[in-house]
C-alpha positions as CSV (number, residue, x, y, z in Angstrom):
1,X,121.1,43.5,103.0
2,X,117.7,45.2,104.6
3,X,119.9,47.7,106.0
4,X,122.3,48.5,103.3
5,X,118.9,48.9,101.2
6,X,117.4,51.6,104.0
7,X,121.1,53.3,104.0
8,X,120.9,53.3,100.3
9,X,117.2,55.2,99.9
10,X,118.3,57.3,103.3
11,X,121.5,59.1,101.0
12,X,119.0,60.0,98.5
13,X,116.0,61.9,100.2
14,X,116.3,65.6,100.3
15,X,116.7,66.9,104.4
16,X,115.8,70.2,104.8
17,X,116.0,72.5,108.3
18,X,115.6,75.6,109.3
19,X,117.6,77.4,112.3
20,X,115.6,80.5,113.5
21,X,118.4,82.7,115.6
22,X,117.2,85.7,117.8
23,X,118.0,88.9,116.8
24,X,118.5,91.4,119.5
25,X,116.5,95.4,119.4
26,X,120.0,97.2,117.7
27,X,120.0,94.4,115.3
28,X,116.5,95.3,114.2
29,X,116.9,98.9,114.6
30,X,119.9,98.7,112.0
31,X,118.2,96.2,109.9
32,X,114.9,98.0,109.6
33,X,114.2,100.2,106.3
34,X,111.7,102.3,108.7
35,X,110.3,102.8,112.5
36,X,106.7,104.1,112.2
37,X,104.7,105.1,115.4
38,X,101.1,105.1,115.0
39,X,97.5,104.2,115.0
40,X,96.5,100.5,113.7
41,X,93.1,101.3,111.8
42,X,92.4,98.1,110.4
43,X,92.8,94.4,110.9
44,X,91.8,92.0,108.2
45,X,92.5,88.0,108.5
46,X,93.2,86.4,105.0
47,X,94.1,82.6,104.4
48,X,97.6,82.7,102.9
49,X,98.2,81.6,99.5
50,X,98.1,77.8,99.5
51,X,95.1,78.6,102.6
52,X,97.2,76.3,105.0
53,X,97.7,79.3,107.1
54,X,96.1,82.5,108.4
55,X,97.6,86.0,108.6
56,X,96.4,89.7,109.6
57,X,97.0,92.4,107.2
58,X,97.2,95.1,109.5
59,X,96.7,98.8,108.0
60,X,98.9,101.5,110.4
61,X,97.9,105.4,110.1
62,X,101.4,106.8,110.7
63,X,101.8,109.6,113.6
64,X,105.7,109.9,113.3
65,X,108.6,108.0,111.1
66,X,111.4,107.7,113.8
67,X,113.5,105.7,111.1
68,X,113.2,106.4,106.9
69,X,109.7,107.6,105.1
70,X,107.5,105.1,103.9
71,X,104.0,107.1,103.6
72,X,101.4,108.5,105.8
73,X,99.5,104.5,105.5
74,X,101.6,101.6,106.2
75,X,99.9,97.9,105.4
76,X,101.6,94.6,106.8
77,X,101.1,91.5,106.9
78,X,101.7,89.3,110.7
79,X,101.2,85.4,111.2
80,X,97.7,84.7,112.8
81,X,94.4,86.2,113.2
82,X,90.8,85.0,113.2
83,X,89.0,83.9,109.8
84,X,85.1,82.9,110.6
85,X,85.6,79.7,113.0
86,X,89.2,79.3,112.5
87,X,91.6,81.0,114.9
88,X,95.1,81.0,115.2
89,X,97.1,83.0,117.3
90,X,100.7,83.2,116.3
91,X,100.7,87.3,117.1
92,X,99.5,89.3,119.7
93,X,99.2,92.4,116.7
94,X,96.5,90.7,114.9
95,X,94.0,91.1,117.8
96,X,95.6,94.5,118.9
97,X,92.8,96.8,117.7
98,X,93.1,100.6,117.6
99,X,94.5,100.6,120.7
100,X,98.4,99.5,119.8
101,X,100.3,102.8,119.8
102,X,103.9,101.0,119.7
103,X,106.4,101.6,117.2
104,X,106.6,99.1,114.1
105,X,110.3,98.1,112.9
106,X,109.2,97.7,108.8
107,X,111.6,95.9,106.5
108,X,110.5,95.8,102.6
109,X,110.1,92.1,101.7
């Protein structure tokens, strides 16, 4: 009975997952709306929007598009940063500095 009663509740809650698959450099490339090359400027941690998480909005002064047009200032956002005590550190690009000169793969969200 106990177990007919745990099978019975079991069929009725909601299971969600989510399968994260790797995406190889021509996928990006091709899936990218630009490639900008340039000079990060500014890093600025904010709490997300229900402040469970923490995320860098990183401000890029763009050199040279090497894919699409976007604007001489690009501004993204990229999991992790620091915020006063907290830290977390889910992206290397949110302590890069103005010293990251590697292309950024942009994609309109």
């Amino acid at each position: 009975m106990l177990a007919a009663v745990m099978v019975a509740l079991a069929a009725n809650m909601c299971v969600q997952a989510t399968t994260v698959l790797p995406a190889d450099l021509g996928d990006l490339v091709r899936d990218a709306h630009a490639i900008a090359r340039g000079q990060v400027v500014a890093l600025d941690a904010v709490w997300t929007s229900d402040r469970r998480a923490i995320e860098t909005l990183v401000t890029l002064r763009v050199d040279a598009y090497l894919k699409g047009q976007l604007g001489s200032t690009l501004q993204f956002h990229v999991p992790g940063g620091r915020l006063g005590r907290f830290d977390s550190a889910a992206s290397r690009l949110a302590r890069a500095g103005g010293s990251s000169r590697r292309p950024r793969l942009c994609r309109p969200r």
